[in-house]
Backbone and ligand atoms as CSV (ligand in chain L), in Angstrom:
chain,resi,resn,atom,element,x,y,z
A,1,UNK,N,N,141.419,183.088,38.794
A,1,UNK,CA,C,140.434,181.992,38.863
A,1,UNK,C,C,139.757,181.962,40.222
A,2,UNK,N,N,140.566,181.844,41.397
A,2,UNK,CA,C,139.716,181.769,42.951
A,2,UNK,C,C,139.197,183.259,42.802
A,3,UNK,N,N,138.924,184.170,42.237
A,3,UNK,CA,C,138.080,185.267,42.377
A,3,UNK,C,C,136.660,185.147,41.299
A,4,UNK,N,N,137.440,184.815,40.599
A,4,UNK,CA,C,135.912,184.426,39.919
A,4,UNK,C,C,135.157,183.235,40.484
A,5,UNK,N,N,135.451,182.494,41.021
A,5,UNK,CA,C,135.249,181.529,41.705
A,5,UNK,C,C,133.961,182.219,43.175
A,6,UNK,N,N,134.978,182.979,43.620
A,6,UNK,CA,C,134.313,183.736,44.802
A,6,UNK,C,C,133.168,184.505,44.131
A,7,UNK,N,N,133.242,185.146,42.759
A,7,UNK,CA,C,132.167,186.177,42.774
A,7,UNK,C,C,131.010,185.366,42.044
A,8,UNK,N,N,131.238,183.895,41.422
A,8,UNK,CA,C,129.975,183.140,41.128
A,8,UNK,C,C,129.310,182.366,42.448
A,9,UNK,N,N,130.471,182.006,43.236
A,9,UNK,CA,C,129.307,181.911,44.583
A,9,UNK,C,C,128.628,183.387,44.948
A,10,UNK,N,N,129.280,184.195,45.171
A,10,UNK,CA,C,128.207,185.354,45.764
A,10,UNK,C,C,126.963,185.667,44.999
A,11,UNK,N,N,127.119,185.347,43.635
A,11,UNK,CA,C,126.236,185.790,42.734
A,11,UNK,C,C,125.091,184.769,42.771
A,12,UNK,N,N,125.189,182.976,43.397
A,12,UNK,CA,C,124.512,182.099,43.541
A,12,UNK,C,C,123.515,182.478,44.484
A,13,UNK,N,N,124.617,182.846,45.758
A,13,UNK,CA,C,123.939,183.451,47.062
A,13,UNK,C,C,122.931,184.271,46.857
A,14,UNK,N,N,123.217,185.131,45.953
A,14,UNK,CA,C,121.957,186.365,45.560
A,14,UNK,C,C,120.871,185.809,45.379
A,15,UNK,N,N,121.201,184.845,43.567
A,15,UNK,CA,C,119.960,184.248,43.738
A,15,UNK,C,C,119.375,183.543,44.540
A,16,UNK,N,N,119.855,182.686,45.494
A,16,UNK,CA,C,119.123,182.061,46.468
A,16,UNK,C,C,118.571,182.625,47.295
A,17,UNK,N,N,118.900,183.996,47.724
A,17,UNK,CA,C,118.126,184.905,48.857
A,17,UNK,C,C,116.758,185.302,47.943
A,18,UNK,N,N,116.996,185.760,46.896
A,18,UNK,CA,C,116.030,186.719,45.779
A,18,UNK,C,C,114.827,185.435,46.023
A,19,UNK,N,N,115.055,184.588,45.736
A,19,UNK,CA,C,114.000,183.529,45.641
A,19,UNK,C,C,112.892,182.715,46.800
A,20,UNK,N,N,113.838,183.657,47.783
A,20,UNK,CA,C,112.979,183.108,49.378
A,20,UNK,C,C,111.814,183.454,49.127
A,21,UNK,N,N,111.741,185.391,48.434
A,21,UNK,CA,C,110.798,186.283,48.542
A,21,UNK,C,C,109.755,185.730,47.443
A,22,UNK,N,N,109.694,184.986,46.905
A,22,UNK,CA,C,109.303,184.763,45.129
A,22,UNK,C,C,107.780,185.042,45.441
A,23,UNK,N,N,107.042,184.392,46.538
A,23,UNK,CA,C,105.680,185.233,46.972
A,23,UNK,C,C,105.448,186.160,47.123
A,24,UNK,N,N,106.131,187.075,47.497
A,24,UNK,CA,C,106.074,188.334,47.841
A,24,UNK,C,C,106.638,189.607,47.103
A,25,UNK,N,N,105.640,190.484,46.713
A,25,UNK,CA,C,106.102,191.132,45.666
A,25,UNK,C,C,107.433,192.355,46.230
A,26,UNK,N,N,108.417,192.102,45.099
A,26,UNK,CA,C,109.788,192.926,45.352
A,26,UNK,C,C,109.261,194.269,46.061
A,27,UNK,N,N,108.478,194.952,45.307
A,27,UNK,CA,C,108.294,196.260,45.546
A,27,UNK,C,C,106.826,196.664,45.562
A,28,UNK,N,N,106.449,197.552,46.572
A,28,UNK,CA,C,104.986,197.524,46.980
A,28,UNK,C,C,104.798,199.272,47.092
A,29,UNK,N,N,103.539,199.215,46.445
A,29,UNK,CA,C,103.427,200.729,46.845
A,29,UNK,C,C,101.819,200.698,47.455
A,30,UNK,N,N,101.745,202.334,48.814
A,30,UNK,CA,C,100.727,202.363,49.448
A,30,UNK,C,C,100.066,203.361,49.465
A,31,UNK,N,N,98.614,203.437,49.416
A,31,UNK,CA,C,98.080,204.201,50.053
A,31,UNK,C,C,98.707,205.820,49.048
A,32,UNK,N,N,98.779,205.917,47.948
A,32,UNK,CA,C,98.856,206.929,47.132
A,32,UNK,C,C,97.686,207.783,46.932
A,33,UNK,N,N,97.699,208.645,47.029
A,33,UNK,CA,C,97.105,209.796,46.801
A,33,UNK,C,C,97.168,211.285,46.698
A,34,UNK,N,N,96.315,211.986,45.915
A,34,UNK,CA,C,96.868,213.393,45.508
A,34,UNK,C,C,95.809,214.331,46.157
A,35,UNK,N,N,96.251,215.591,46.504
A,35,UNK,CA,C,96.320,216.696,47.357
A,35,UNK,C,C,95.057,217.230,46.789
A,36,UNK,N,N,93.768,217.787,47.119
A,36,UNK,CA,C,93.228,218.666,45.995
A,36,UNK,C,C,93.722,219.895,45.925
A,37,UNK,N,N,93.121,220.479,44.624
A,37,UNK,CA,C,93.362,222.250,44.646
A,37,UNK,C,C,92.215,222.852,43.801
A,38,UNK,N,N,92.171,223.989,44.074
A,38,UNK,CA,C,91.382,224.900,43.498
A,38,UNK,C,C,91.850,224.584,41.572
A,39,UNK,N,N,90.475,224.418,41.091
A,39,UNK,CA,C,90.632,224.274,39.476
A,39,UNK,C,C,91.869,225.243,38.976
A,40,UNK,N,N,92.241,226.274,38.933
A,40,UNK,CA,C,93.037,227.498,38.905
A,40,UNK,C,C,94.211,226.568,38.687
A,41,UNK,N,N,94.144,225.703,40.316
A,41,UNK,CA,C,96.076,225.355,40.192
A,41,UNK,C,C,96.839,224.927,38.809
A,42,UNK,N,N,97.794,225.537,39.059
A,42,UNK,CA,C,98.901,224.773,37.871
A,42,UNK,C,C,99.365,223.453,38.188
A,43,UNK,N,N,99.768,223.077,39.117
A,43,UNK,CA,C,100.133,221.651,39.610
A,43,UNK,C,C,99.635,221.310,40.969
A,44,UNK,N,N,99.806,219.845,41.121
A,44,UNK,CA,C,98.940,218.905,42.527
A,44,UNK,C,C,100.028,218.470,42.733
A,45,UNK,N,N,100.179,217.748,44.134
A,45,UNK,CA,C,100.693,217.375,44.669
A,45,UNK,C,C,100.182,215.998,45.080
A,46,UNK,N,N,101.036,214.681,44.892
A,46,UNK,CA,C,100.834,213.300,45.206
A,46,UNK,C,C,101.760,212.810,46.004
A,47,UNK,N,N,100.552,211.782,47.045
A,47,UNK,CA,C,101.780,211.176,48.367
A,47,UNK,C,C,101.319,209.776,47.879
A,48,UNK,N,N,102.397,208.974,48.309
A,48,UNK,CA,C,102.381,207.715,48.502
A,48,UNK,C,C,103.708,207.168,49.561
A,49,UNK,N,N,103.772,205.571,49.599
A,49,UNK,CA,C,104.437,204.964,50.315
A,49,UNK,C,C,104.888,203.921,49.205
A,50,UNK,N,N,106.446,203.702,49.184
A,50,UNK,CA,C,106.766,202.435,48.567
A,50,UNK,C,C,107.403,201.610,49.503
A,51,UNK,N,N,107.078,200.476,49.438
A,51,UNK,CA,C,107.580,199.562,50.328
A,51,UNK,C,C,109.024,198.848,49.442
A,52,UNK,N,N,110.335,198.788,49.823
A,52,UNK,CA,C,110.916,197.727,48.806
A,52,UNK,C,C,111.240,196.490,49.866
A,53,UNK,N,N,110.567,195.122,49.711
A,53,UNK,CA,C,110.704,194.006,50.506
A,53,UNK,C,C,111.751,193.069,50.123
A,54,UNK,N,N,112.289,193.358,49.406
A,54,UNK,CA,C,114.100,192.650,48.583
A,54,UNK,C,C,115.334,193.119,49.233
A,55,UNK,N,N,115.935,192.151,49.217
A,55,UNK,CA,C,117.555,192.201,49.719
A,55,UNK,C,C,118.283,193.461,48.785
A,56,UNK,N,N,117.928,193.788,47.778
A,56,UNK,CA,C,118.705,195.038,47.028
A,56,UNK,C,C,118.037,196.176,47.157
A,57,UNK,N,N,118.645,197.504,46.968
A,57,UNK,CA,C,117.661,198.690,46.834
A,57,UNK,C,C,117.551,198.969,45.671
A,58,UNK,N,N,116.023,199.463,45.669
A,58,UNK,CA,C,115.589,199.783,44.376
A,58,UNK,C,C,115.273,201.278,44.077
A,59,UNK,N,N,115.421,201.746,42.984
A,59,UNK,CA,C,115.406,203.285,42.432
A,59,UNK,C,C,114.265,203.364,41.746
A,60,UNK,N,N,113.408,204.450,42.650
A,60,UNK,CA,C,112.543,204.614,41.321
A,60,UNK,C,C,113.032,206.167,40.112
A,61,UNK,N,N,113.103,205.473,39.114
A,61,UNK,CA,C,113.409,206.855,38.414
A,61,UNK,C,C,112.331,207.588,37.758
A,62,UNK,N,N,111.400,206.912,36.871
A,62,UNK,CA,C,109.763,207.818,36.372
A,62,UNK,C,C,108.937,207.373,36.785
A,63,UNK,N,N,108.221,208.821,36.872
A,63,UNK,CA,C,106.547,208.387,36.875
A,63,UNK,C,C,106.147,209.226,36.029
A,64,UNK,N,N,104.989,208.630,35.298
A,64,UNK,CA,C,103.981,209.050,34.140
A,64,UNK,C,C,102.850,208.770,34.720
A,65,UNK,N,N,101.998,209.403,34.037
A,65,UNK,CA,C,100.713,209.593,34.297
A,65,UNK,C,C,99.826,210.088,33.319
A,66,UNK,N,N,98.786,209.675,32.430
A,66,UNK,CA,C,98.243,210.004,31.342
A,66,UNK,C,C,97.559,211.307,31.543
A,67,UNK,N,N,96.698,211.694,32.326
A,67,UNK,CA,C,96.846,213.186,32.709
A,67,UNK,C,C,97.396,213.968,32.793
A,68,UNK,N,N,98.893,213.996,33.121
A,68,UNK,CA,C,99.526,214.881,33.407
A,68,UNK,C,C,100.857,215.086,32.442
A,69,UNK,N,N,101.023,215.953,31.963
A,69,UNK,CA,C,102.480,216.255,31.097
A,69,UNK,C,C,103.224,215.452,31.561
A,70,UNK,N,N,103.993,215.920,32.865
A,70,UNK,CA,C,105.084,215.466,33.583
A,70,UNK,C,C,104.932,215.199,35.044
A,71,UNK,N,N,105.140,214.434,35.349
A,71,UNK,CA,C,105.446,213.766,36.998
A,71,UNK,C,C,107.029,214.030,37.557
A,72,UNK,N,N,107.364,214.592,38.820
A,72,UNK,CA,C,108.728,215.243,39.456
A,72,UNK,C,C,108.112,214.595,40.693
A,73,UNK,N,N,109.863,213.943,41.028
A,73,UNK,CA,C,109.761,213.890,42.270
A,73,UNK,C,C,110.444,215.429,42.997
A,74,UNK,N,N,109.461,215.790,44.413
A,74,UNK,CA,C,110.032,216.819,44.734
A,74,UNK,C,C,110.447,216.781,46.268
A,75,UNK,N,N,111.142,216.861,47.059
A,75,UNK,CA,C,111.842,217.289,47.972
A,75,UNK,C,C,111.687,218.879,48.326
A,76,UNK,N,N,110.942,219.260,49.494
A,76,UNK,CA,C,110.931,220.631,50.230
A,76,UNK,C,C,112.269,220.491,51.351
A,77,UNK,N,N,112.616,221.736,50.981
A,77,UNK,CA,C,113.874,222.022,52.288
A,77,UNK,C,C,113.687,223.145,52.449
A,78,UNK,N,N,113.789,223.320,53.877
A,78,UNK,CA,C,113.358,224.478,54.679
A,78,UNK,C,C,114.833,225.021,55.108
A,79,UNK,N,N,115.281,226.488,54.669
A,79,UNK,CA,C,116.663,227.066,55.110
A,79,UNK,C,C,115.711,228.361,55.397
A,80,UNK,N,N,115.948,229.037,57.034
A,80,UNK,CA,C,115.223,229.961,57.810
A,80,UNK,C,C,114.174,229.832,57.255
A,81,UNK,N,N,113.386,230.866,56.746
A,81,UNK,CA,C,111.394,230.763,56.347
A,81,UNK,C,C,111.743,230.017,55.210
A,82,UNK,N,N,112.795,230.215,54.526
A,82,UNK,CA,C,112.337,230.247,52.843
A,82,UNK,C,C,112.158,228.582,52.856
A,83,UNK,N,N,110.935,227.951,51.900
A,83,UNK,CA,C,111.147,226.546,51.802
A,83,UNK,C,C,111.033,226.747,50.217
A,84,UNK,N,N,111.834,226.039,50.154
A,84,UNK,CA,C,112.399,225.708,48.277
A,84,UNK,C,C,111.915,224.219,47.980
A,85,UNK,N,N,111.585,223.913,47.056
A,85,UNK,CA,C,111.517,222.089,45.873
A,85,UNK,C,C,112.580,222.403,45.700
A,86,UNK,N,N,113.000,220.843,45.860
A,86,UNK,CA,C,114.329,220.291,44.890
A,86,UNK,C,C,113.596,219.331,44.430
A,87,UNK,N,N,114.341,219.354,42.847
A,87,UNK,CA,C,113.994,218.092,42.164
A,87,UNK,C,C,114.616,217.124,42.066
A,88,UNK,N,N,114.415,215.862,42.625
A,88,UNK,CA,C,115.250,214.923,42.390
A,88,UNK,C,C,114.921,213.878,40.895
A,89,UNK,N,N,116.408,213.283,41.082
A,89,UNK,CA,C,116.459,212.847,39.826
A,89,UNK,C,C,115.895,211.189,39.826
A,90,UNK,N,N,116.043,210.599,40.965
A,90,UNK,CA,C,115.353,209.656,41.395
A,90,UNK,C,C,115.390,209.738,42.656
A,91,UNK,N,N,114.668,208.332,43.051
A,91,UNK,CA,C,114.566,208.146,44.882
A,91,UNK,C,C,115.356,206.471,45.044
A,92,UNK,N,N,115.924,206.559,45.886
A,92,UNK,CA,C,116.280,205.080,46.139
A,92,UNK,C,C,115.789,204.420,47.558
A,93,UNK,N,N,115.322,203.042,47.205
A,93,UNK,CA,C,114.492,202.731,48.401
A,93,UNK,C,C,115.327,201.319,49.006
A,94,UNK,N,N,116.099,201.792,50.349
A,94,UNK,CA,C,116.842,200.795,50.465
A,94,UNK,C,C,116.023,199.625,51.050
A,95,UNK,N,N,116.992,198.148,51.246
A,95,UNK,CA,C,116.625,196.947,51.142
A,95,UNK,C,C,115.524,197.174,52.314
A,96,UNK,N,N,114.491,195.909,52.432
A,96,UNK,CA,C,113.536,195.598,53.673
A,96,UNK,C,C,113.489,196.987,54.514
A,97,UNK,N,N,113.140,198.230,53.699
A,97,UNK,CA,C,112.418,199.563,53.895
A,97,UNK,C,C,111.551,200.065,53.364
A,98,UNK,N,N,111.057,201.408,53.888
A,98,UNK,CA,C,109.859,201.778,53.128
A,98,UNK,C,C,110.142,203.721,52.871
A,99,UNK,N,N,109.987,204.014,51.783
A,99,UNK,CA,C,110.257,205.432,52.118
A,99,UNK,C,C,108.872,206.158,51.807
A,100,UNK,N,N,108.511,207.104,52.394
A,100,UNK,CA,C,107.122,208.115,52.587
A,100,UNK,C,C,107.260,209.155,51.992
A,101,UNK,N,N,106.555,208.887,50.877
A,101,UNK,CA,C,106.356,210.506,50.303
A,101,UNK,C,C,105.300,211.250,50.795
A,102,UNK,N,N,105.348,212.089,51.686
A,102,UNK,CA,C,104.415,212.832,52.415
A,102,UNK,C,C,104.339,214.425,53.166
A,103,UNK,N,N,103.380,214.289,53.048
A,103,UNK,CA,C,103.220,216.336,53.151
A,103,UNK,C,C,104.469,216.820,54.381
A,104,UNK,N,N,105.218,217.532,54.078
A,104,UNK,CA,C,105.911,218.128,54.613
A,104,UNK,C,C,107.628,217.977,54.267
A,105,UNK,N,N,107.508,216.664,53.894
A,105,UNK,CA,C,109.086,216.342,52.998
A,105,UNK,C,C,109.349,216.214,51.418
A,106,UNK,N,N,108.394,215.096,51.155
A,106,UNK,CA,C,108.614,215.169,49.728
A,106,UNK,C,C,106.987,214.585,49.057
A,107,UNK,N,N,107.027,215.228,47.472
A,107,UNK,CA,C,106.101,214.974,46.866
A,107,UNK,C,C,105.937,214.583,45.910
A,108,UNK,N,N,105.163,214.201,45.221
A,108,UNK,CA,C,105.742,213.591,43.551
A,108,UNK,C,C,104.535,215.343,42.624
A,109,UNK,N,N,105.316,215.847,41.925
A,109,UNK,CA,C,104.674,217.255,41.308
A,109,UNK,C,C,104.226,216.764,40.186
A,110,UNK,N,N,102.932,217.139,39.857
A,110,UNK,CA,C,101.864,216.870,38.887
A,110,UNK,C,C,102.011,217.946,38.386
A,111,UNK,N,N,102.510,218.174,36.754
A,111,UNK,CA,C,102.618,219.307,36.011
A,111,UNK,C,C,101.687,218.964,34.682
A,112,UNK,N,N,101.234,219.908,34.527
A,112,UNK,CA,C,100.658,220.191,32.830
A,112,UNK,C,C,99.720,219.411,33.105
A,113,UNK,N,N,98.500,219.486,33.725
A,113,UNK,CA,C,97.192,218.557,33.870
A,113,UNK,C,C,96.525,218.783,32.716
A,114,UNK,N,N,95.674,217.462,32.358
A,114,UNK,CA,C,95.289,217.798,31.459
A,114,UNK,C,C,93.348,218.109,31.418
A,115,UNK,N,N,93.027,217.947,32.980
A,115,UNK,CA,C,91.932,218.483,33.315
A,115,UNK,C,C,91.610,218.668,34.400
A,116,UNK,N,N,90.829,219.479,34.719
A,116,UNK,CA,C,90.743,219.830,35.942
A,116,UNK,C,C,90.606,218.822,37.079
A,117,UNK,N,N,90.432,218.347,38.002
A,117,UNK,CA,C,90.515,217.494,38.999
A,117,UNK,C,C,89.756,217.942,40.048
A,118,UNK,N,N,88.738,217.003,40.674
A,118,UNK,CA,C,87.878,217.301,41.789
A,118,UNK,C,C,87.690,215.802,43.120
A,119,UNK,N,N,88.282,216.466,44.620
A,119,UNK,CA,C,87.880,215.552,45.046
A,119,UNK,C,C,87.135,213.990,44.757
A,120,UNK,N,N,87.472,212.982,45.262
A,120,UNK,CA,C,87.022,212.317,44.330
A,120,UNK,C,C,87.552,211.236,42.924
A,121,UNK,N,N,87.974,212.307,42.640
A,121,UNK,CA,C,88.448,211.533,41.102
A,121,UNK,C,C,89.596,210.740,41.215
A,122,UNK,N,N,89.953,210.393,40.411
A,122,UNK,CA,C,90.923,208.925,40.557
A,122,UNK,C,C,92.155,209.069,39.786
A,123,UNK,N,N,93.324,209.558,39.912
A,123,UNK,CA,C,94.892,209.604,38.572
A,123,UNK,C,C,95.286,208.443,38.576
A,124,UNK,N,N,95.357,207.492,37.477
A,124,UNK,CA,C,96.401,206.822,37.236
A,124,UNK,C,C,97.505,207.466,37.269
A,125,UNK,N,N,98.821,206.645,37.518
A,125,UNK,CA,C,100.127,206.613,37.419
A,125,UNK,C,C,100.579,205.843,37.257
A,126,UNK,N,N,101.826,205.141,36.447
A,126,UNK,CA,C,102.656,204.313,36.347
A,126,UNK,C,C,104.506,204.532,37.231
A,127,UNK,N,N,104.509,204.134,37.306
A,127,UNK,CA,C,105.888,204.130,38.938
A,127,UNK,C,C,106.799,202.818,37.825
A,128,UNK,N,N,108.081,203.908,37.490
A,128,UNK,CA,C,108.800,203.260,36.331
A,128,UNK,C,C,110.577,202.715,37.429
A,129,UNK,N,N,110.757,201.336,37.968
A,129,UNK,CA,C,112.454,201.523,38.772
A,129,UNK,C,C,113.135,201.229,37.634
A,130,UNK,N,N,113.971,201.741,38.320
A,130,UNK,CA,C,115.928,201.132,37.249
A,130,UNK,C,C,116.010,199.816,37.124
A,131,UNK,N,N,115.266,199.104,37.919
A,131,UNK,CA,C,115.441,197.587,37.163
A,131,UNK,C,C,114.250,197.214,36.110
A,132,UNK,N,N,113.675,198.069,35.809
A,132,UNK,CA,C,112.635,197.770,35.070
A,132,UNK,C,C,111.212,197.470,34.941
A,133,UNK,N,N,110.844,197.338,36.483
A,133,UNK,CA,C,109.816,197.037,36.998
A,133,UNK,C,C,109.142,198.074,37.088
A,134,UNK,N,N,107.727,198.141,36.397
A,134,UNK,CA,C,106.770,199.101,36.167
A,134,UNK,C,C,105.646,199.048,37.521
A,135,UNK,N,N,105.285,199.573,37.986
A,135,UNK,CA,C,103.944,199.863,38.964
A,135,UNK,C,C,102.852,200.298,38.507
A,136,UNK,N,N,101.705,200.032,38.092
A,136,UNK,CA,C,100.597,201.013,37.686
A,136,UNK,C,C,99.783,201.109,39.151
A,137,UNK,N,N,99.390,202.499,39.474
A,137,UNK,CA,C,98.328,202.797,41.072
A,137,UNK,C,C,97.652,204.002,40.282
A,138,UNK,N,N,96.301,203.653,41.271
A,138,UNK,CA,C,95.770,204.664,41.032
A,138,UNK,C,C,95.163,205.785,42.482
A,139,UNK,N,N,95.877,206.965,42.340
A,139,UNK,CA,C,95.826,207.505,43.151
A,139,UNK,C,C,94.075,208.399,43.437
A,140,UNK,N,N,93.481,208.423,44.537
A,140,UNK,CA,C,92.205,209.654,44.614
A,140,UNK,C,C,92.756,210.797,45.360
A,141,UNK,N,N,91.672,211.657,44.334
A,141,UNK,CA,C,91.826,213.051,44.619
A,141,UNK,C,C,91.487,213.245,45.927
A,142,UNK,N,N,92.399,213.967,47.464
A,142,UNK,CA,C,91.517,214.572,48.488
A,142,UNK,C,C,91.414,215.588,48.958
A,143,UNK,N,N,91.279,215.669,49.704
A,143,UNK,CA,C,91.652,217.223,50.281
A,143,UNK,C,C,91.903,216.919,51.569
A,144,UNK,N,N,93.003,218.281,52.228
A,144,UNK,CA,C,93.888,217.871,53.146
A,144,UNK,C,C,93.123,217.749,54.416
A,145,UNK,N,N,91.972,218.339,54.462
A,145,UNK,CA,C,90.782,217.767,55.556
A,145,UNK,C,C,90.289,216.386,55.659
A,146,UNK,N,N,89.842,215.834,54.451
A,146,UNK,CA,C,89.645,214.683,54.459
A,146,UNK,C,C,90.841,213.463,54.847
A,147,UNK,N,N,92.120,214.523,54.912
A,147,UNK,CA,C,93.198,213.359,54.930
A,147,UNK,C,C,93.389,213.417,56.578
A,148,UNK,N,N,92.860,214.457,57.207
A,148,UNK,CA,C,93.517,214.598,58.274
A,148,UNK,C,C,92.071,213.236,59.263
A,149,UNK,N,N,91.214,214.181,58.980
A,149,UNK,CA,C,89.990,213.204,59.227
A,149,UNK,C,C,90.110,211.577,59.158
A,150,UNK,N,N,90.482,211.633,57.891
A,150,UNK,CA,C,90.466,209.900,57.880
A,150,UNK,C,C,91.601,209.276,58.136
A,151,UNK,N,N,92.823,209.798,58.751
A,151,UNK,CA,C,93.809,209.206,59.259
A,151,UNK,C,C,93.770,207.459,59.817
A,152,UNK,N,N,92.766,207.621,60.191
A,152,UNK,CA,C,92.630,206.229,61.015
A,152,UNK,C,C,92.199,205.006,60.055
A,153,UNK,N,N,91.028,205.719,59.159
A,153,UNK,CA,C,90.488,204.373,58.088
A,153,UNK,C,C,91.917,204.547,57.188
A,154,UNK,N,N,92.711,205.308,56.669
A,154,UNK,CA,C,93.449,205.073,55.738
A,154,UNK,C,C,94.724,204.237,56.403
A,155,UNK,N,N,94.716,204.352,57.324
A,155,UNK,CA,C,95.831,203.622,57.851
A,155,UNK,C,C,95.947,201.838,57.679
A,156,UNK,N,N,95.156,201.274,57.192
A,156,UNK,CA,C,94.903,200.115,56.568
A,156,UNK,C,C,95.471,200.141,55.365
A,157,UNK,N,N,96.897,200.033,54.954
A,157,UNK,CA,C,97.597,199.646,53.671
A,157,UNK,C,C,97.705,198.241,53.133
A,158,UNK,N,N,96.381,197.562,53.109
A,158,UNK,CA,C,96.055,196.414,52.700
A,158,UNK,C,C,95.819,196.253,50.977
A,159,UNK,N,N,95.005,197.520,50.843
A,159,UNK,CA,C,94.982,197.412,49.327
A,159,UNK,C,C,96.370,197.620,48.559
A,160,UNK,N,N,97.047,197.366,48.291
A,160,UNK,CA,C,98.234,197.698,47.804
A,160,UNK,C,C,98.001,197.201,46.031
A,161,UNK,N,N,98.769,197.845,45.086
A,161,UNK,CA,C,98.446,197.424,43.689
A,161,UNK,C,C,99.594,197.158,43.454
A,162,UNK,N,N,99.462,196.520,42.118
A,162,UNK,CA,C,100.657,196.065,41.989
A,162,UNK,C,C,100.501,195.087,40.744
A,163,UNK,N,N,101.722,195.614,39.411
A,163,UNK,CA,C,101.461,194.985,38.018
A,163,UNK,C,C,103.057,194.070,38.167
L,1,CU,CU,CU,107.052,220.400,43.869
């Protein structure tokens, strides 16, 4: 009995923290966008930022995208030259953090497009976590010049979306 006792207060506590945030959305994503490539390519490459602003961590496990067959999250690891993808099976984004999917660590892999893609253009995606909470963003096409260039205007993660 005093343990159950203890684990319905902790469980009160939860909710009372969960509810500070009730303005503020649990989970935020930024500034997404995908890589261009030559029409040819087989797959693109998409960066974004998720913010999770909640006391728990959150997992994202799918992303879909009506364009694309399949969405992978991917992880590059560099052992001497060789750099390999790993695929992960999800990402977990711990509490009041933000994790960066971005050129040089990890990417989300755009497989089986279903049309070609040009600077410019715009992918939906849907961003599916383990608690159930869906994301729809829509990412633009750039190219890695334009990303390097506009470093400064993109650095404004004000627009943030969010369903
Ligand atoms: Cu990949």
């Amino acid at each position: 009995m005093g343990n159950f006792l203890r684990l319905f207060g902790l469980l009160a506590l939860g909710l009372a923290a969960s509810s500070t945030f009730a303005g503020e959305a649990e989970i935020q994503v930024a500034d997404p966008w995908v890589q261009a490539a030559p029409p040819s390519a087989k797959v693109l490459a998409a960066y974004l930022e998720i913010k999770n602003n909640g006391e728990k961590p959150q997992t994202l496990a799918e992303i879909t995208s009506p364009v694309f067959g399949q969405v992978e999250i991917h992880r590059t690891t560099t052992r001497g030259n060789i750099a390999r993808m790993e695929h992960l099976k999800e990402l977990v984004i711990p509490p009041r953090s933000s994790v960066a999917i971005k050129p040089g660590g990890m990417h989300l892999m755009l497989m089986g497009g279903k049309n070609p893609l040009r600077a410019g253009d715009q992918v939906p995606m849907t961003l599916i976590f383990k608690n159930g909470e869906k994301i729809a963003i829509s990412a633009a096409v750039r190219s890695m010049q334009e990303e390097d260039a506009g470093n400064s205007q993109h650095a404004d993660h004000s627009k943030h979306q969010h369903h």
